[in-house]
C-alpha positions in Angstrom: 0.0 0.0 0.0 2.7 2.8 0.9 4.3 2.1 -3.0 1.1 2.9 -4.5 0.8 6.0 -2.2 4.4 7.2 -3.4 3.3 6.5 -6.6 0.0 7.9 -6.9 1.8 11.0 -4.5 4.6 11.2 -7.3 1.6 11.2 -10.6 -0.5 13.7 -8.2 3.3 16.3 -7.8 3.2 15.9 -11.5 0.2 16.9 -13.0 0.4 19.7 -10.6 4.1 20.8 -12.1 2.8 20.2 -15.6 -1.0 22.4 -15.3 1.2 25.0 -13.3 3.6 25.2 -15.6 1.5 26.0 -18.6 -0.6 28.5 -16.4 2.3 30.7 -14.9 3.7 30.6 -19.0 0.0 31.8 -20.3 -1.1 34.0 -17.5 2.0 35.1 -15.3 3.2 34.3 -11.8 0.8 36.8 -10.3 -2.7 36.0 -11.6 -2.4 32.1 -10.8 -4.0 31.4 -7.8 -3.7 28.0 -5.4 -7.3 27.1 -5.9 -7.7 27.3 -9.4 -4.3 25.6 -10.2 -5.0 22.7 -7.9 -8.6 22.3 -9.4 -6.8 22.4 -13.3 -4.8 19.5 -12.0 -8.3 17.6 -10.5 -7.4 18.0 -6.7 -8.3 19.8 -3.7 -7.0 22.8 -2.4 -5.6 21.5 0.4 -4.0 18.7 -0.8 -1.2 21.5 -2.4 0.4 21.4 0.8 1.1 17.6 0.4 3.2 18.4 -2.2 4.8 21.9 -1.6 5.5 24.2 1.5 4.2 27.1 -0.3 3.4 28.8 -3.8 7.2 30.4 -4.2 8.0 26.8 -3.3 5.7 25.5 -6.2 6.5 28.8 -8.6 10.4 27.7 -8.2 9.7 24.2 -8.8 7.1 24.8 -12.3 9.2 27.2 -13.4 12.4 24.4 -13.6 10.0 22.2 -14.9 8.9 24.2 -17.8 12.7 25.2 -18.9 13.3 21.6 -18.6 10.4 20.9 -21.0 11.4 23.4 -23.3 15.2 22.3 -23.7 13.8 18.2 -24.3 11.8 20.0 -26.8 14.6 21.8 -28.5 16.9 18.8 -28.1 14.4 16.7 -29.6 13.7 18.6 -32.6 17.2 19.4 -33.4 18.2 15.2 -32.7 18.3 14.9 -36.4 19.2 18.0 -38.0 22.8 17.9 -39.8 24.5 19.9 -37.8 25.3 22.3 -40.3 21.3 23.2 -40.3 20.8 23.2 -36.1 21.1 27.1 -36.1 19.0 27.8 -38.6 16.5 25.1 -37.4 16.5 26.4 -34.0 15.7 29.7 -34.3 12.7 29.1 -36.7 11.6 26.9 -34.2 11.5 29.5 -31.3 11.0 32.6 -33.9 8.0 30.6 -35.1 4.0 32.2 -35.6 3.2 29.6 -33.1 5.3 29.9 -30.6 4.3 33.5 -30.6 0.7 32.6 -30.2 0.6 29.8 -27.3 2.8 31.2 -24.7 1.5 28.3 -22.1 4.1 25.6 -24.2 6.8 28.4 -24.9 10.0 29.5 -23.4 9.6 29.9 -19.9 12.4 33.1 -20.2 9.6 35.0 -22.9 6.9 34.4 -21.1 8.1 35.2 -17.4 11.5 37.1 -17.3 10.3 40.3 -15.4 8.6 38.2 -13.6 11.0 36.3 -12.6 13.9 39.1 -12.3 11.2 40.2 -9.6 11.4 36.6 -7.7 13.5 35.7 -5.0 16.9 34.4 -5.1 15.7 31.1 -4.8 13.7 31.7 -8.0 16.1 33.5 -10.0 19.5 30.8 -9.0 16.7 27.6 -10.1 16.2 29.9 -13.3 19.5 30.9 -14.4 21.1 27.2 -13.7 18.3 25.0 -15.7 18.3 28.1 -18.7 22.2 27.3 -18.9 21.1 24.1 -20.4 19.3 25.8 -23.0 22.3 28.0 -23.5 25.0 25.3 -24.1 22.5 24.0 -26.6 22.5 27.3 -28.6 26.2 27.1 -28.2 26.4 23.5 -29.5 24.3 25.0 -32.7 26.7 27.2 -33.2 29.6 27.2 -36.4 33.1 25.6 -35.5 35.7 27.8 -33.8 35.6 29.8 -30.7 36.8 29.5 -27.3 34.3 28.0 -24.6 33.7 31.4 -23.3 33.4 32.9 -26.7 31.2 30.5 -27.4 29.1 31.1 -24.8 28.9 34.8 -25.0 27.5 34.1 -28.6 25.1 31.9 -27.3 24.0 34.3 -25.0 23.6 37.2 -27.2 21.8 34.8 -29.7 19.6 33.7 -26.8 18.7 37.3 -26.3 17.8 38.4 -29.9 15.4 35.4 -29.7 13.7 36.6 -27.0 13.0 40.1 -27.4 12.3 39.5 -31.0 9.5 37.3 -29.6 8.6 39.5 -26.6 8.2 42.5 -29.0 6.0 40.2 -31.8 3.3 38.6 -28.3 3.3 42.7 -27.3 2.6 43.8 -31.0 -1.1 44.4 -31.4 -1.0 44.0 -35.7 -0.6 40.3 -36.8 1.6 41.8 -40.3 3.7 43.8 -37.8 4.0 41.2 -35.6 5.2 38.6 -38.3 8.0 41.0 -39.6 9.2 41.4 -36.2 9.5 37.8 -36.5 11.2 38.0 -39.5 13.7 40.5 -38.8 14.3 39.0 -35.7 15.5 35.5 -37.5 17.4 37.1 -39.5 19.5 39.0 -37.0 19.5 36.3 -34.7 21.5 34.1 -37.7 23.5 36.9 -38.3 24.5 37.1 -34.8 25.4 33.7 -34.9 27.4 33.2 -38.5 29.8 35.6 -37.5 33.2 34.5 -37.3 35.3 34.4 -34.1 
């Protein structure tokens, strides 16, 4: 009986991780409240505290899980990709109409940054070290040459193109406006990345 309570304890943590971390992505740390999270996930309101000591405690824990979503997503897509095409294939991806549109399966960074820059250190440390992932993947994507730490500057800056190109395009009322953005923002972000070391 107590495996089937760690188990069904462990599938219950889970569903909790996965609704909140599509809510705090499509409506923001602030408007997700306890109740309504914990009734998206088909439990009670008290059986959160089962599971976490309190919301920073969950908002720290949803927001790993969702950058570690979004880099299996990005590794997956890019598993077969010659690597001569990752860049390019990796940026459409995250410069893509969609991605744009459905900010509850995005990057958690697009969606939540001020938000989280707001957090507390606990927030912001869990943030920056599961995003690195994401980072040495750019930086994997990247053309030949480089030191590690040139490398990873690129990556960075690349990284950052993406997402204020995309931040910029979700703000942007026009749809034809917004699509440009896109656009331009590809472009730049390649150009960023091509140069030589």
């Amino acid at each position: 009986m107590a495996r089937y309570d760690d188990v069904h304890k462990e599938a219950s943590r889970q569903e909790i991780l996965d609704r909140a971390a599509e809510r705090l992505r499509r409506d923001g740390i602030a408007a997700v409240g306890l109740r309504g999270l914990m009734a998206d996930a088909g439990l009670t309101h008290g059986a959160f505290y089962a599971h976490f000591d309190s919301k920073a405690d969950l908002v720290t824990e949803a927001v790993d899980h969702a950058v570690g979503q979004t880099f299996a997503y990005f590794e997956h897509e890019l598993a077969e990709v010659p690597q001569d095409r990752k860049m390019d294939r990796l940026v459409e991806i995250y410069l893509h109409p969609r991605h744009r549109e459905e900010m509850s399966i995005g990057c958690v960074a697009s969606a939540l940054a001020p938000e989280i820059a707001r957090g507390d250190k606990a927030l912001r440390q869990r943030f920056s070290d599961r995003n690195a992932n994401f980072l040495g993947l750019i930086a994997d994507c990247l053309p030949a040459g480089g030191t590690a730490a040139q490398r990873a500057d690129r990556a960075t800056t690349v990284f950052a193109a993406m997402l204020g190109t995309l931040q910029l395009a979700r703000a942007e009322a026009d749809q034809a406006r917004a699509e440009a953005l896109l656009k331009a923002g590809l472009a730049a972000a390649l150009l960023i990345a091509r140069q030589p070391f």
